[in-house]
VOKEDREN-40676 format. One record per atom (N, C-alpha, C, O, CB): residue number from 1; residue in one letter; atom name; x, z, y. Coordinates in nm, 3 decimals, padded with zeros to 5 digits. Atoms other than C-alpha are relative to their C-alpha. Glycine has a CB too. Layout:
> num/residu/atome/x/z/y
> NUM/a/CA/X/Z/Y
...
REM end
This chain:
> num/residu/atome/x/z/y
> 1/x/N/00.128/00.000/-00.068
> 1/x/CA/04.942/-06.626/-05.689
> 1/x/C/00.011/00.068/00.136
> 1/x/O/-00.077/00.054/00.221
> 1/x/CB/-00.105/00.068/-00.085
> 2/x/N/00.045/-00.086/-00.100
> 2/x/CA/05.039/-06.383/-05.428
> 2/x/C/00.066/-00.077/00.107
> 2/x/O/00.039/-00.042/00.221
> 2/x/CB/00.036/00.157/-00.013
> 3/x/N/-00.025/00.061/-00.081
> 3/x/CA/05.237/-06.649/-05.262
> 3/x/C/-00.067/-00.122/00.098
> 3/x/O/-00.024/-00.165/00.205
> 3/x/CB/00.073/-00.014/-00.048
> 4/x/N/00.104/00.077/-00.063
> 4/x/CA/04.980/-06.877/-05.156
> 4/x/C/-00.034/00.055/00.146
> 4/x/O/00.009/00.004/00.249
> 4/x/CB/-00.127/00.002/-00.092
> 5/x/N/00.023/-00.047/-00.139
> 5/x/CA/04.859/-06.689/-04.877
> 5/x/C/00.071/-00.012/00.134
> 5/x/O/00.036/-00.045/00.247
> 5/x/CB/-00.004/00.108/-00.011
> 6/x/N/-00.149/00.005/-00.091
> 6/x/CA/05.224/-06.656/-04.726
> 6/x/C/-00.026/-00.157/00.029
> 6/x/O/-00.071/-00.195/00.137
> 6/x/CB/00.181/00.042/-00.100
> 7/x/N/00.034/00.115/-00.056
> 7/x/CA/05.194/-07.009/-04.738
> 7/x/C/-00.058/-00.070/00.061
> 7/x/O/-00.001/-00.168/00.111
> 7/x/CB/-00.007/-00.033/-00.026
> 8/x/N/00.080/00.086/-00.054
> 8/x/CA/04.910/-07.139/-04.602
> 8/x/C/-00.009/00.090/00.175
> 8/x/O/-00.049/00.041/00.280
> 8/x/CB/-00.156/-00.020/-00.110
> 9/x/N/-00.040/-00.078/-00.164
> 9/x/CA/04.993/-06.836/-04.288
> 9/x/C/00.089/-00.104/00.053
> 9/x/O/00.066/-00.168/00.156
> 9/x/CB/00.098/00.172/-00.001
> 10/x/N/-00.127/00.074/-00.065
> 10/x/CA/05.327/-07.030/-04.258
> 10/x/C/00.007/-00.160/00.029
> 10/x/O/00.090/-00.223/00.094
> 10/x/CB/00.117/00.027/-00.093
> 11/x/N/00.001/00.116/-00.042
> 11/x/CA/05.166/-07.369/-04.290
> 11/x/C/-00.120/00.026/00.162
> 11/x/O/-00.118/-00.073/00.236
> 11/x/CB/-00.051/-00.108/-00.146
> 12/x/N/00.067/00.001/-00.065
> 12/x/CA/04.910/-07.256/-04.026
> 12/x/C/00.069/00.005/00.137
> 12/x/O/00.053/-00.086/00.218
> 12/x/CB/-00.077/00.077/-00.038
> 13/x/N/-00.135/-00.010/-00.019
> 13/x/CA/05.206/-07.110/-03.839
> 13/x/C/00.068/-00.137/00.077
> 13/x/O/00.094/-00.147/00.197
> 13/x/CB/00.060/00.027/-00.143
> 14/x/N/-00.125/00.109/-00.016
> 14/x/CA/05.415/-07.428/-03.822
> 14/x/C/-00.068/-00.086/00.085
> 14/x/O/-00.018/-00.134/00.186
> 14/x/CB/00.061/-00.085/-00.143
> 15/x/N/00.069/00.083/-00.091
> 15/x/CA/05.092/-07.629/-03.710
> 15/x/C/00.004/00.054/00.158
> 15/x/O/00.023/-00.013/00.260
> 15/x/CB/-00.146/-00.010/-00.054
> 16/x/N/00.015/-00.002/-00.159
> 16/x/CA/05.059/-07.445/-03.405
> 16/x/C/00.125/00.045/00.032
> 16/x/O/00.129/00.122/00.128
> 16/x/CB/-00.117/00.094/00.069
> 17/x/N/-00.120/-00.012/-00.059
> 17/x/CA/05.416/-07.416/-03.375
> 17/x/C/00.073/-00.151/00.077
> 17/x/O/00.136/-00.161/00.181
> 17/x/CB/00.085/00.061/-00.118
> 18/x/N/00.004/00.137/-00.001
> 18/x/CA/05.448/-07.799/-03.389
> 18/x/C/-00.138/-00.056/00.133
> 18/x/O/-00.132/-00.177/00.155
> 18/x/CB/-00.035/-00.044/-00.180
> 19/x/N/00.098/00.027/-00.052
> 19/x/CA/05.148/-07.840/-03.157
> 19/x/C/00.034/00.061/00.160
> 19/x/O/00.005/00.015/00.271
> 19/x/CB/-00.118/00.054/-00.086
> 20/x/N/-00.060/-00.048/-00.149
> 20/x/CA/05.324/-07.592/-02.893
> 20/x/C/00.096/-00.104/00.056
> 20/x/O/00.073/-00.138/00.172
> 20/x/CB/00.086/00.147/-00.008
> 21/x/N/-00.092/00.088/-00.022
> 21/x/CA/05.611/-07.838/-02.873
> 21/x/C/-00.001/-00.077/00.022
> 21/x/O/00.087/-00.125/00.094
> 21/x/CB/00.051/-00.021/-00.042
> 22/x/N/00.042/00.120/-00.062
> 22/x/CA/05.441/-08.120/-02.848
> 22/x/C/-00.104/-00.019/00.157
> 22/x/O/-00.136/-00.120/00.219
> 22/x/CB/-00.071/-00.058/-00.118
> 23/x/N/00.112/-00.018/-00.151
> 23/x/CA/05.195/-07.971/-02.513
> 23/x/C/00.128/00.011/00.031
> 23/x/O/00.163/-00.107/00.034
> 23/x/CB/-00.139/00.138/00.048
> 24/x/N/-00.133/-00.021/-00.028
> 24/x/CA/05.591/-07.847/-02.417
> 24/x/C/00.028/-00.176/00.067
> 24/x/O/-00.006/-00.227/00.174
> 24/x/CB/00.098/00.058/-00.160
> 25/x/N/-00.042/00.135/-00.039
> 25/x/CA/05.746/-08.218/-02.445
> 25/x/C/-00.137/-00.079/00.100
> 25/x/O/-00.104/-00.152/00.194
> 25/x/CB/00.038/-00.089/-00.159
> 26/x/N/00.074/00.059/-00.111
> 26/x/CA/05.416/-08.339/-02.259
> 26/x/C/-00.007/00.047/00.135
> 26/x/O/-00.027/-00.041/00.219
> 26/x/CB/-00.114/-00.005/-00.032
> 27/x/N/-00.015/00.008/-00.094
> 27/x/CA/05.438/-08.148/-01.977
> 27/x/C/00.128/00.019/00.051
> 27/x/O/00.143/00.053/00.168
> 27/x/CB/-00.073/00.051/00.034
> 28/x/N/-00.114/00.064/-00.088
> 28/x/CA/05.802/-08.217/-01.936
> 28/x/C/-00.033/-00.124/00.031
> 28/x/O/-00.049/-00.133/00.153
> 28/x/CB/00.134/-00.007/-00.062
> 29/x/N/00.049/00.123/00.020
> 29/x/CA/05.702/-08.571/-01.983
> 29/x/C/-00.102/-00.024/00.168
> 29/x/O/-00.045/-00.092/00.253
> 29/x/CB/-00.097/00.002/-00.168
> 30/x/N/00.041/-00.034/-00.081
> 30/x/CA/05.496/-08.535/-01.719
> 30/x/C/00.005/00.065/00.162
> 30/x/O/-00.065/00.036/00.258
> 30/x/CB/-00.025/00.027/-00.058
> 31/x/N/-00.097/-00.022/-00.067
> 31/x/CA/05.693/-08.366/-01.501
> 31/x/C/00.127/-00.038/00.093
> 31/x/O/00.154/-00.013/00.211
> 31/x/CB/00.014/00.031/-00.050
> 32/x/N/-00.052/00.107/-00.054
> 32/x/CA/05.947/-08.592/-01.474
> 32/x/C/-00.088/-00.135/00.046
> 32/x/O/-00.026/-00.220/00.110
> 32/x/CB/00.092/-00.029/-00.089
> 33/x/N/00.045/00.090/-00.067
> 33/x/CA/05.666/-08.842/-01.392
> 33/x/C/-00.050/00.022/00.181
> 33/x/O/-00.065/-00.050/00.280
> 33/x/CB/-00.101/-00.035/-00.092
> 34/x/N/00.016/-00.065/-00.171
> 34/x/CA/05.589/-08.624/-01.074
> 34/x/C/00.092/-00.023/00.081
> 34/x/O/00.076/-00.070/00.193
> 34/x/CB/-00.006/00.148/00.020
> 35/x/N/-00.087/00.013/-00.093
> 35/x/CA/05.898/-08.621/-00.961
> 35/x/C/00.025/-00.118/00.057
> 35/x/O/00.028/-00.136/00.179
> 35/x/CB/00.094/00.040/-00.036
> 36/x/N/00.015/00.147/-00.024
> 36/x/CA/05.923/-08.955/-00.953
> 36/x/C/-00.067/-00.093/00.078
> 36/x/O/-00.029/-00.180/00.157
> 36/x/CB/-00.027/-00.035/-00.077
> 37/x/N/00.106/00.024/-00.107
> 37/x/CA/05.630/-09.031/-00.811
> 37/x/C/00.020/00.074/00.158
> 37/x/O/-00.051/00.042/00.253
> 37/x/CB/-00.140/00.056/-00.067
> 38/x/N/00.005/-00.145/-00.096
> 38/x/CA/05.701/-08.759/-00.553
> 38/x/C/00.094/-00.078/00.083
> 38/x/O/00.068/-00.092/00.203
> 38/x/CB/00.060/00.178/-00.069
> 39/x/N/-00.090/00.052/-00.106
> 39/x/CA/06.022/-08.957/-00.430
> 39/x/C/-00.032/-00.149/00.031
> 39/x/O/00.011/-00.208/00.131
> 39/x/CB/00.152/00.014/-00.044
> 40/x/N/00.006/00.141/-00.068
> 40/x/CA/05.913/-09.295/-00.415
> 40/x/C/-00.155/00.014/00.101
> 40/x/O/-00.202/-00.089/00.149
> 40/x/CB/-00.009/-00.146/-00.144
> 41/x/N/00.120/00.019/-00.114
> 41/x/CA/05.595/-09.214/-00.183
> 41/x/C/00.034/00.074/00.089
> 41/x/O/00.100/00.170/00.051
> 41/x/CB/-00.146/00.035/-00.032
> 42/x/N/-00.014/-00.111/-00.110
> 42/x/CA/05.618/-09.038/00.156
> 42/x/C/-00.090/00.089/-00.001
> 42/x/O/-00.068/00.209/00.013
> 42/x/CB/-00.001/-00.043/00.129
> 43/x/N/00.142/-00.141/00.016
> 43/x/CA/05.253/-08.871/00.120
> 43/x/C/-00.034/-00.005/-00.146
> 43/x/O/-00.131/-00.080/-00.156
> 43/x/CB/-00.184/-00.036/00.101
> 44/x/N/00.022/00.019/00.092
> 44/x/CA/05.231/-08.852/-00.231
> 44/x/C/-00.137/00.071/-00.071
> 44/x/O/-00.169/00.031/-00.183
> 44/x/CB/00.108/00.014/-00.040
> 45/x/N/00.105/-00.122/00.049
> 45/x/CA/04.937/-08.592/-00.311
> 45/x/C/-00.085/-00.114/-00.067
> 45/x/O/-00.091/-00.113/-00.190
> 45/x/CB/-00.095/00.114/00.139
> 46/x/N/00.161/00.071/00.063
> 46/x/CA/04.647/-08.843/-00.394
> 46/x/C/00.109/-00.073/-00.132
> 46/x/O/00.053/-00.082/-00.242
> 46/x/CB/-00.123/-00.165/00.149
> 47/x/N/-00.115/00.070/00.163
> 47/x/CA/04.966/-09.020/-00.685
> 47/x/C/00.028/00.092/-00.077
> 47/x/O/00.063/00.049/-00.187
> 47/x/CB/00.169/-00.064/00.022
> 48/x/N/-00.049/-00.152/00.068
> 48/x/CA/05.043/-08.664/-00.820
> 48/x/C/-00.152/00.064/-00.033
> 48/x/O/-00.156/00.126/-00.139
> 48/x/CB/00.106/00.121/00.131
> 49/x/N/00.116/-00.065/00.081
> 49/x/CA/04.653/-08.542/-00.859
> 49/x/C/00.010/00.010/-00.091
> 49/x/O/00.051/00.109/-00.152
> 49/x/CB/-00.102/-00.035/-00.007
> 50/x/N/-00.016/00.005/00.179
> 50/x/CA/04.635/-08.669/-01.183
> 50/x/C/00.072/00.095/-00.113
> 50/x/O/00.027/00.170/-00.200
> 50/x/CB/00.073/-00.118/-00.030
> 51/x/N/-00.082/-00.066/00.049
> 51/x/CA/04.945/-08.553/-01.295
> 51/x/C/00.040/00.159/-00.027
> 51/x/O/00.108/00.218/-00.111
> 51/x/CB/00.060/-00.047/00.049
> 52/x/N/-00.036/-00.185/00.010
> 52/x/CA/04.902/-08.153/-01.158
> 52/x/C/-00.121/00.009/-00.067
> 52/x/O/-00.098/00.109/-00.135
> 52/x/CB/00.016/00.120/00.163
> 53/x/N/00.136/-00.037/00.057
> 53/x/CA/04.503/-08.149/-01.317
> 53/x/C/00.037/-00.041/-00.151
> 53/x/O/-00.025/00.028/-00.232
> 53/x/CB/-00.144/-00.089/00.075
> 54/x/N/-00.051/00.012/00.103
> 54/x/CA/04.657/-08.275/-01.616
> 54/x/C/00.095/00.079/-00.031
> 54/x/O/00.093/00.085/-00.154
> 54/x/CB/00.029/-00.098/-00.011
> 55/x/N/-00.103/-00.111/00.018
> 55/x/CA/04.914/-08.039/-01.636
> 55/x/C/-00.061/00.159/-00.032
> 55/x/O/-00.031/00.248/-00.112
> 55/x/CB/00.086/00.003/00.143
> 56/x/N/00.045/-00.143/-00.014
> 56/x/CA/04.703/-07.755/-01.542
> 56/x/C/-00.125/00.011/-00.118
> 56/x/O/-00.168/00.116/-00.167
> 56/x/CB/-00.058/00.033/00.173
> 57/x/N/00.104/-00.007/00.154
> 57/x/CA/04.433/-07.863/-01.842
> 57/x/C/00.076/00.003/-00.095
> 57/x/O/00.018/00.048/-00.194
> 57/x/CB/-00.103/-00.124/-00.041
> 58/x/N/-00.089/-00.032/00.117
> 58/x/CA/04.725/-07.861/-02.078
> 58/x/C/00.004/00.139/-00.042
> 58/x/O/-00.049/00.183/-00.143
> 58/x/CB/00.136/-00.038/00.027
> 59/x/N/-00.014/-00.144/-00.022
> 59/x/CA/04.838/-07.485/-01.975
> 59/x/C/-00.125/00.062/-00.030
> 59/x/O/-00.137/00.118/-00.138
> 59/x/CB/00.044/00.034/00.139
> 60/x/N/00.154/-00.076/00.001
> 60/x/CA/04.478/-07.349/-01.938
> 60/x/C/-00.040/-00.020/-00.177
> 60/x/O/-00.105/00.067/-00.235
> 60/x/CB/-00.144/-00.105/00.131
> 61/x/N/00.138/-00.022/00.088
> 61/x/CA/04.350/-07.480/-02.280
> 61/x/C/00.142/00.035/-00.155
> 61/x/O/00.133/00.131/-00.231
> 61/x/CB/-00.158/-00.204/-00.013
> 62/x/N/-00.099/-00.038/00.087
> 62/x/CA/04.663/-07.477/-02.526
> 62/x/C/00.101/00.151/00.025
> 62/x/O/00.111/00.212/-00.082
> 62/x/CB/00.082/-00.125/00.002
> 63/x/N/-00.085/-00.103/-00.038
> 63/x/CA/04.910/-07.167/-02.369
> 63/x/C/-00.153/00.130/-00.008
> 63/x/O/-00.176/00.216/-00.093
> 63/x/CB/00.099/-00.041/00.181
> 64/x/N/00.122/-00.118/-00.061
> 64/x/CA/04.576/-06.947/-02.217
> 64/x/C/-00.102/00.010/-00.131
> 64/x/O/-00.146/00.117/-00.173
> 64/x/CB/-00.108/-00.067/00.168
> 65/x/N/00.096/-00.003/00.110
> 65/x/CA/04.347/-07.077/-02.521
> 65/x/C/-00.126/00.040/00.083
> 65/x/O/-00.180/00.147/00.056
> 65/x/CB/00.040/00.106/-00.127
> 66/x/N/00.159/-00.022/-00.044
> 66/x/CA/04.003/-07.108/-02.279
> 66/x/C/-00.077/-00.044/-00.028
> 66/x/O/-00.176/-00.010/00.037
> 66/x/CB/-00.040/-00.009/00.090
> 67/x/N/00.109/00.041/00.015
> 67/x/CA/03.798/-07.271/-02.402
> 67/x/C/-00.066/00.141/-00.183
> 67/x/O/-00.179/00.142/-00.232
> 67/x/CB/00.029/-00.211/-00.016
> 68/x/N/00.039/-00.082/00.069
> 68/x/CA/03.780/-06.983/-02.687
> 68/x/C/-00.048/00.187/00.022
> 68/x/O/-00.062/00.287/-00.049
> 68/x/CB/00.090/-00.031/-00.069
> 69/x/N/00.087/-00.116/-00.067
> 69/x/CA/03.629/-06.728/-02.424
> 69/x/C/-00.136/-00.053/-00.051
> 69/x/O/-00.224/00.020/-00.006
> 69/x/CB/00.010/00.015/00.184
> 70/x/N/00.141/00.057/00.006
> 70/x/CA/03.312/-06.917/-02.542
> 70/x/C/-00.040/-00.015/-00.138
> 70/x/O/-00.160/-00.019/-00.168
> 70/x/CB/-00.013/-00.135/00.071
> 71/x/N/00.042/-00.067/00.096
> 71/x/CA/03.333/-06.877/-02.873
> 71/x/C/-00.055/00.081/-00.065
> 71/x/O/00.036/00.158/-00.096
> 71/x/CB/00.027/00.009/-00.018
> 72/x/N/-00.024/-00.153/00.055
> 72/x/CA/03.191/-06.598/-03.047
> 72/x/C/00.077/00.081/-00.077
> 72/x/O/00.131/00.010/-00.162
> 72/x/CB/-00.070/00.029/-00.048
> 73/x/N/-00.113/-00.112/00.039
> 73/x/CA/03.404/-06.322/-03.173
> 73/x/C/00.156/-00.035/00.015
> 73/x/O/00.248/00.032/-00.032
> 73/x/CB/-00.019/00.039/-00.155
> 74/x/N/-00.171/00.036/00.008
> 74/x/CA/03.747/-06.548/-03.068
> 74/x/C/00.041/00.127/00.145
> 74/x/O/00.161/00.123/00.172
> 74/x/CB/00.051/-00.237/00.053
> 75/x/N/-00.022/-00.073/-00.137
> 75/x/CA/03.772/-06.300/-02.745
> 75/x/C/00.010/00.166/-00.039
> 75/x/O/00.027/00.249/00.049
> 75/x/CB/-00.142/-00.034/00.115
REM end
């Protein structure tokens, strides 16, 4: 009985371990689409928006966890 707990920590655990890895592989993923973009245009900024506001809503809401300043008691 007393192992249950351990478990469902380590399945909780794994989810957001599994969930880091996959925001990870997206903004490599991502990343390499910048670059890319980056060398085949000469002014590239307005082809890359997307790609850095998407990037930067990844970081901000998975790494920083903001949207749980608005929670109550997650802060």
């Amino acid at each position: 009985m007393s192992e249950e707990p351990d478990e469902r920590r380590n399945d909780g655990f794994a989810a957001r371990e599994k969930l880091g890895w996959m925001v990870a592989g997206a903004l490599f993923v991502l990343t390499l689409v910048e670059y890319f973009v980056a060398i085949q245009f000469e002014q590239p900024l307005l082809w890359l928006l997307p790609f850095i506001i998407a990037k930067g809503v990844l970081i901000i809401e998975y790494f920083m966890h903001f949207t749980a300043l608005f929670k109550p008691g997650e802060h």
